[in-house]
N, C-alpha and C positions, 0 to 999 in steps of 0.2 A: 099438784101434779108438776115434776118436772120439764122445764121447756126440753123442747127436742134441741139435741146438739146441734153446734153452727158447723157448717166446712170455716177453713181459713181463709180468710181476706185475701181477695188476689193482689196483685200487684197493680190492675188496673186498679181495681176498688179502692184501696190507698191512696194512688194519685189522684182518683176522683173527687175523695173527701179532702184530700190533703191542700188542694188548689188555690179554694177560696181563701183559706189562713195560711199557704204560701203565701199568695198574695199580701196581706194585710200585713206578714212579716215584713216585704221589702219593702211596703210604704214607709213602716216604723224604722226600721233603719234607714231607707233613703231622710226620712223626715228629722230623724237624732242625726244622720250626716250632715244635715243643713245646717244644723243649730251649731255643730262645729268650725262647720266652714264658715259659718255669721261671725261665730266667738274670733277664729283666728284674723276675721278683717277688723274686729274691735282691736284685736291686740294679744300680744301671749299671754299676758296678766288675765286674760278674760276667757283663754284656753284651759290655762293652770287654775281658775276657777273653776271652770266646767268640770275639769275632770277631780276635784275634788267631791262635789256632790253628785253624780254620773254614778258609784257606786249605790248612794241612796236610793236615785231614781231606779237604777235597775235593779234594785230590792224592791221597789214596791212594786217596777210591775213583774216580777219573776213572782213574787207570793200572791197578787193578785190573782195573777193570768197562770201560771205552770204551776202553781204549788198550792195552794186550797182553792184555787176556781182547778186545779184537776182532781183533787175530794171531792170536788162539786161536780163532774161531768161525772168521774166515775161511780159514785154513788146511783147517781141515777141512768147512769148506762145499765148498771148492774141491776137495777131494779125493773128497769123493761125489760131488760134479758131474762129477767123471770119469772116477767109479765105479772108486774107489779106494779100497773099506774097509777095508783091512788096513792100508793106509796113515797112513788117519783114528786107527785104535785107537792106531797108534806115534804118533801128533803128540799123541792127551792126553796119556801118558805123559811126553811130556818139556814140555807144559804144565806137569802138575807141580811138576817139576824146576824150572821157572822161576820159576812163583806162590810156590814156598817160599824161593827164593833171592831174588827181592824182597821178601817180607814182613820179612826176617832185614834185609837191608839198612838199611829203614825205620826199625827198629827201633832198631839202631845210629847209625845220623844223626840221627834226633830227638832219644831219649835224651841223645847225646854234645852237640849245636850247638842242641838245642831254647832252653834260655833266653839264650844271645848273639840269635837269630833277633828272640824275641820283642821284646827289648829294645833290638835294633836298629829294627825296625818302629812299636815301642812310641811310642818315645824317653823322655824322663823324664815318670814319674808314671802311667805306665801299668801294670796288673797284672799286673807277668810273672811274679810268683810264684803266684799265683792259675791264670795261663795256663797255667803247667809242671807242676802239679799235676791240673789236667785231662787236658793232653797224656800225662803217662806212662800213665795207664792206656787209653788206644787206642792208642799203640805200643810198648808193651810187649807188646801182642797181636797187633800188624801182621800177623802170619804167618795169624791164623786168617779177617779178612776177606781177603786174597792168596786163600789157596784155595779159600773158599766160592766168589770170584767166577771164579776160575778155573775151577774145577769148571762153576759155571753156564755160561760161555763155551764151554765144551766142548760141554754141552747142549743150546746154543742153535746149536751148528755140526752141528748133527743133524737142526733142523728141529724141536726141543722146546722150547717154548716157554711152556709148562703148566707145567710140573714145577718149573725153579729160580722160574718167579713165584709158584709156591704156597711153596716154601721161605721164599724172601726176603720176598715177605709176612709172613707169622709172624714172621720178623724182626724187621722194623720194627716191628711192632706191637705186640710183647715189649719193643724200644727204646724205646720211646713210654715203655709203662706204667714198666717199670724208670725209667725216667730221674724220673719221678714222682717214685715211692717213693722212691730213692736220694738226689734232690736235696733234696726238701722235706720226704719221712719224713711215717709214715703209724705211729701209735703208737711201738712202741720200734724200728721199723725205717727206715733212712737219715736222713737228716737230712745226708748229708756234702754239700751245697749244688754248684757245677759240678762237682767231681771226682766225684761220684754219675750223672752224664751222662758220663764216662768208662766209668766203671765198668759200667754199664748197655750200652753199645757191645759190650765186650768180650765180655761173659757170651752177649749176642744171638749176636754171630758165633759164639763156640762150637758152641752149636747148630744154627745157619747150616751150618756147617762138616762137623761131623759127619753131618748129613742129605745133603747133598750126597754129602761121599764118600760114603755106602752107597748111593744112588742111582746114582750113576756105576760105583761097582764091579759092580754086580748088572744092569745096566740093558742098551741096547740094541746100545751099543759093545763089550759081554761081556770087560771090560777084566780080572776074575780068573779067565778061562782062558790056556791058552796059556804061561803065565808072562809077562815081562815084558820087554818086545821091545829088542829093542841097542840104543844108543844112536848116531843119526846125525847128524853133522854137519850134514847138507843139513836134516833137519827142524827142528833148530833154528832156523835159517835163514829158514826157513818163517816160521815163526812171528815171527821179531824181526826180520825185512825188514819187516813192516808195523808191529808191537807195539814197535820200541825208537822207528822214529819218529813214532808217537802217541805213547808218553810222554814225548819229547821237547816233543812239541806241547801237552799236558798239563805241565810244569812251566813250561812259557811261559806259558801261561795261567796258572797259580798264581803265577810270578813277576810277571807286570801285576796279578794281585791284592795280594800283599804290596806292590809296588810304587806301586799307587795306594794302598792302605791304607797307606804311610810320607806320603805327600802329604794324607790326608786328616787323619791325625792331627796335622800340624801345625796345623790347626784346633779342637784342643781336644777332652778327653774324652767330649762329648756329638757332637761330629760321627762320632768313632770309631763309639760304639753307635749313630749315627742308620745308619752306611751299613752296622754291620752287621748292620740289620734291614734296607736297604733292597737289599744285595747276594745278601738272600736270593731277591730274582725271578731272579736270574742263576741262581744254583747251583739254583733250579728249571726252568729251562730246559733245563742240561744235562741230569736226567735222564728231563724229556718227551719232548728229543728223542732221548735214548738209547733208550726206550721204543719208538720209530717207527726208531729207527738200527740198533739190536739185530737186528729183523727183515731190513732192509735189506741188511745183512752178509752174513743167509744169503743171503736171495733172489740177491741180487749173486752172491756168491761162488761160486754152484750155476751158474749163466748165464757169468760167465766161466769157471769150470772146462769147461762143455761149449762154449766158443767162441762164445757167442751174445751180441757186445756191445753191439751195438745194442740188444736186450731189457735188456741189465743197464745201457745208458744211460736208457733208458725209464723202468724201473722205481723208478732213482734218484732223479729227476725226478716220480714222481708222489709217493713220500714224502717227497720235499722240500718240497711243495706244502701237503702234510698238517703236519708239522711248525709249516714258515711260520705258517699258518690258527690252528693252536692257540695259539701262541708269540704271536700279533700279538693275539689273543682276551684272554690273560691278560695282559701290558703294558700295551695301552693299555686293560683296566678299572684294572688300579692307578693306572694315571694319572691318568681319569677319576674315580677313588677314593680318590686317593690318603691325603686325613686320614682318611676312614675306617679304612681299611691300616691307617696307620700308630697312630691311636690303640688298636687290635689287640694291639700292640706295647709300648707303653710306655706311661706315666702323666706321663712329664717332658716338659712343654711344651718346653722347648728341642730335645729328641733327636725331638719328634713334630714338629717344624716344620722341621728338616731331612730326617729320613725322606720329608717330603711332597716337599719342594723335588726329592732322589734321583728317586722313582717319577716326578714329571713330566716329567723331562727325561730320563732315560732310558728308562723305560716302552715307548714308540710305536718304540722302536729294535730291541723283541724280535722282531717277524715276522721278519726279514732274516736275525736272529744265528740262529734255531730254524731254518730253512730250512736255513743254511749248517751248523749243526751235522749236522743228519741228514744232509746231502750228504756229510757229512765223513766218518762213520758207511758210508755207500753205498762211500765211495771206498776204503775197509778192506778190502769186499766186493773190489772190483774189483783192489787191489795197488797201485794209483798214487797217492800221498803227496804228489807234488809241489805240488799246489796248496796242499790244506789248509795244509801247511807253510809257504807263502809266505804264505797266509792269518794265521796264527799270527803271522807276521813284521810284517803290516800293523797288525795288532790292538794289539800291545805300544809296537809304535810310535809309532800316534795317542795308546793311553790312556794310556801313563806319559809318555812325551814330549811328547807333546800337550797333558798334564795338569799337567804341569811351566809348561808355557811358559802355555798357559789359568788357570792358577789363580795364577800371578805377573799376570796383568795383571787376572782377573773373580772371582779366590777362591774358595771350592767351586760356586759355580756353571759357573766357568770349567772345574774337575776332572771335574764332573757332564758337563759335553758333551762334554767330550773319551773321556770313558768312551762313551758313546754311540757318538762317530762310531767309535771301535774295534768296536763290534760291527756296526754296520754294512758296515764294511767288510770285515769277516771273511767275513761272509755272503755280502758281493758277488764276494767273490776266489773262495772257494771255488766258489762259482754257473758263476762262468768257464768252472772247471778240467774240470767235468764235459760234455764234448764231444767228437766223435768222433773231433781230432787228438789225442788225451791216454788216451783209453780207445781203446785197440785193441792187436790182436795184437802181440806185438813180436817181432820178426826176427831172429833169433842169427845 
């Protein structure tokens, strides 16, 4: 029997679910602002480290957390939506399975190609020893933020959205303080300067990690009775028809970041640390609007599961709206702000007069990319990837290509717009996709 259709998620309902992973968004930014502002009192050499493996980290957690932990919620959004619980319980199961077999992967590929990477991006004179010495200690753990956010993903394809935002709070705010202690040492404790912000990462997810799994084990999905369900082809399926190409979409986005980051740095080791204070409004964007996206997923994924897609087009659309508002709220004040921002951030006139130059010209570009992110987020809910994807396509295009051909004839100012008009456009493609030839039943 088919579920009865949903109505559309109001606008309340949105913010309702949206709140508790707003929240945990700003901890994680406020907590990655910290580790910046630690790096900039070690020194720029420990900034222009940061921001060389800053790409990596926010590949792991964008394909952790946005991109197959959203395979993962919506899988089984969609399976309650059409009141499928048995179903649901075998899809975390082999959740699992997956989050632990990317975390290992991670692990393996930084470790092995992390300092050719750096040094490739770097080019001469940049800190990749300093870099690689940070990098090992977050992926040499790879495995333990994989299944925290796994695990979360599961939680949040339930319709709980309380529970991993209280976890990962705690998190972050253990990351914060540890990165502290560790970086800059507080009597006879830390002092190990950025690989102390590694180190700090690690120890968080642990705990991250283990609270989850007990939670999931014991919880509403009653995943340790029963024993533990076969292993099905078709669910895996489930799950990595939406989750392989989000993270596909996700190391394209990391890739126009390393990518611009090779373009920036032929401007000198103060333009490196200027953009990578000023790239931190980007990687705060992704998780505001992961915060409003998370939610989305479910809401979506319960609405298509029960056939009702014009509700789960609605619904897309009004957190898209939410997203935009916020995203456009926080750009254009850095913009408006920008020396402020940026004297925040550093003490070196040169990396603060670039930083500002960053925030103004991209800044006013964030409503469009925050909208299209959450949209992106929606469209996980619903199954259908094609846009975002082309979106992805559009994005890499203008900013490293764009920025190629921009910053040969206008110099980082040229690279600066060309970043921009990629987020823009991303937002715009994806905006398209969500309409009612694209979202609908499809016909076997």
């Amino acid at each position: 029997m088919t579920a009865a259709p949903l109505p559309p998620a109001s606008f309340r309902e949105i913010i309702r679910l949206s709140l508790p992973t707003v929240g945990v968004a700003l901890l994680q930014g406020g907590a990655q602002t910290v580790e910046i502002a630690l790096a900039g009192r070690i020194g720029t050499g420990a900034q222009a480290a940061y921001a060389l493996v800053l790409p990596l980290l926010l590949l792991l957690q964008m394909m952790s957390t946005g991109a197959m932990g959203g395979g993962v919620a919506s899988s089984i959004a969609r399976a309650f939506g059409a009141g499928r619980a048995e179903e649901a319980r075998a899809l975390a199961w082999h959740a699992v399975l997956i989050g632990t077999g990317m975390g290992l992967a991670f692990t393996v590929l930084v470790l092995a190609f992390g300092p050719a990477l750096f040094r490739l991006v770097g080019r001469e004179g940049a800190p990749v020893d300093l870099a690689y010495s940070y990098a090992v200690w977050i992926f040499a753990a790879a495995v333990l933020p994989w299944l925290a956010n796994t695990l979360a993903a599961v939680l949040r394809g339930t319709g709980d959205m309380a529970t991993p935002a209280r976890i990962l709070a705690l998190t972050w705010v253990a990351d914060a303080g540890m990165s502290a202690v560790l970086m800059l040492g507080i009597g006879p404790f830390g002092g190990f300067g950025l690989p102390g912000a590694g180190m700090a990462y690690a120890l968080a997810f642990l705990g991250a990690c283990v609270a989850m799994a007990r939670v999931v084990w014991r919880g509403k999905l009653g995943l340790s009775s029963g024993g533990l369900p076969p292993l099905e082809p078709a669910l895996f399926r489930r799950i990595l028809s939406v989750g392989i190409v989000a993270s596909v979409m996700a190391l394209m986005a990391n890739v126009t970041t390393l990518l611009v980051t090779g373009l920036v740095a032929a401007h000198g080791t103060a333009a490196l640390a200027a953009y990578g204070i000023g790239v931190r409004l980007e990687f705060l964007m992704v998780p505001l609007a992961f915060g409003i996206g998370a939610a989305l997923v479910t809401l979506v994924g319960r609405r298509v599961g029960a056939g009702a897609w014009a509700a789960a087009r609605t619904t897309a659309w009004r957190g898209g709206l939410l997203a935009g508002g916020i995203a456009l709220a926080i750009g254009g004040g850095c913009a408006a702000f920008a020396p402020v921002v940026a004297a925040a951030f550093t003490a070196d006139a040169a990396v603060r007069e670039l930083a500002v130059l960053y925030l103004q010209i991209v800044g006013p570009a964030f409503g469009v990319f925050g909208a299209g992110m959450a949209l992106y987020f929606a469209a996980q809910g619903a199954g259908r990837m094609s846009g975002p994807f082309a979106a992805a396509l559009a994005r890499i295009g203008l900013a490293a290509g764009g920025g190629a051909v921009l910053g040969a004839g206008f110099g980082l100012p040229g690279v600066f717009a060309a970043i921009a008009l990629g987020l823009l456009a991303y937002g715009a493609v994806v905006g398209a996709s969500v309409r009612a030839g694209v979202w609908r039943e499809r016909v076997a």
